[in-house]
Structures are given as structure tokens and as C-alpha cells.
N, C-alpha and C positions, 0 to 999 in steps of 0.2 A: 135472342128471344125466339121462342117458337112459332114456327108461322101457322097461324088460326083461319081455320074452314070456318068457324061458327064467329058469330058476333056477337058479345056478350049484352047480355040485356038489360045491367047496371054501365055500361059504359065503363066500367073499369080496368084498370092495366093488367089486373091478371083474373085468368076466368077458376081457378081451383085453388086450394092452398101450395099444392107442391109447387106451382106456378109462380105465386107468392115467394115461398122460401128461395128460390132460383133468381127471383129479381132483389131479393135481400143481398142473395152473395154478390150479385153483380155490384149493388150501390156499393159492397164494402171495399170492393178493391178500388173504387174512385178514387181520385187525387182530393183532397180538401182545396182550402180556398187558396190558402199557405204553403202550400205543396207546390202547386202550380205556379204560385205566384215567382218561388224559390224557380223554377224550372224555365222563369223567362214565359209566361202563357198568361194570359188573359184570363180571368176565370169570369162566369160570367154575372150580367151587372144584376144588381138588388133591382127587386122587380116593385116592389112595397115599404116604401120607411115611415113609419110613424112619428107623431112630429116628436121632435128634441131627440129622438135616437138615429144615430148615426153610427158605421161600420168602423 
């Protein structure tokens, strides 16, 4: 990630679109939940479950 002199003034992770596109490709190369899982790692816990649904 780029290191920012300004601070943005929506509070959000990216201050421009190209910024944007750049944090896209980063998430794509992420492992999924199942990837990691396969790998022996921990991925990490549900932050939110609604009731009757469950992972």
C-alpha cells in the first residue's frame, strides 16, 4: 500500500480510483477461507452470524 502525506476526508482505504484498482488486485491474490484452510492456517473468525446461519 502507498504511504499517504494527506489524510483522507471520507475516512476511506483508498484516496483516488487508481488507488482503488491497486487494493482490487491486492485482495485477488488472497488465499480464500478454503485455501488456507488446505494450507494448515487459520483463517480468520466470522465477525457477524445471523441467527440460523451458520459457515
Amino acid at each position: 500500500m502507498a504511504d499517504r502525506k494527506d489524510k483522507p476526508e471520507n475516512s476511506s482505504m483508498a484516496m483516488d480510483e487508481q488507488e482503488m484498482q491497486q487494493l482490487g488486485k491486492e485482495m485477488e491474490d488472497l488465499d480464500t477461507n478454503d485455501e488456507l484452510k488446505k494450507k494448515g492456517r487459520r483463517p480468520d473468525p466470522v465477525q457477524h452470524e445471523k441467527k440460523n446461519e451458520k459457515q
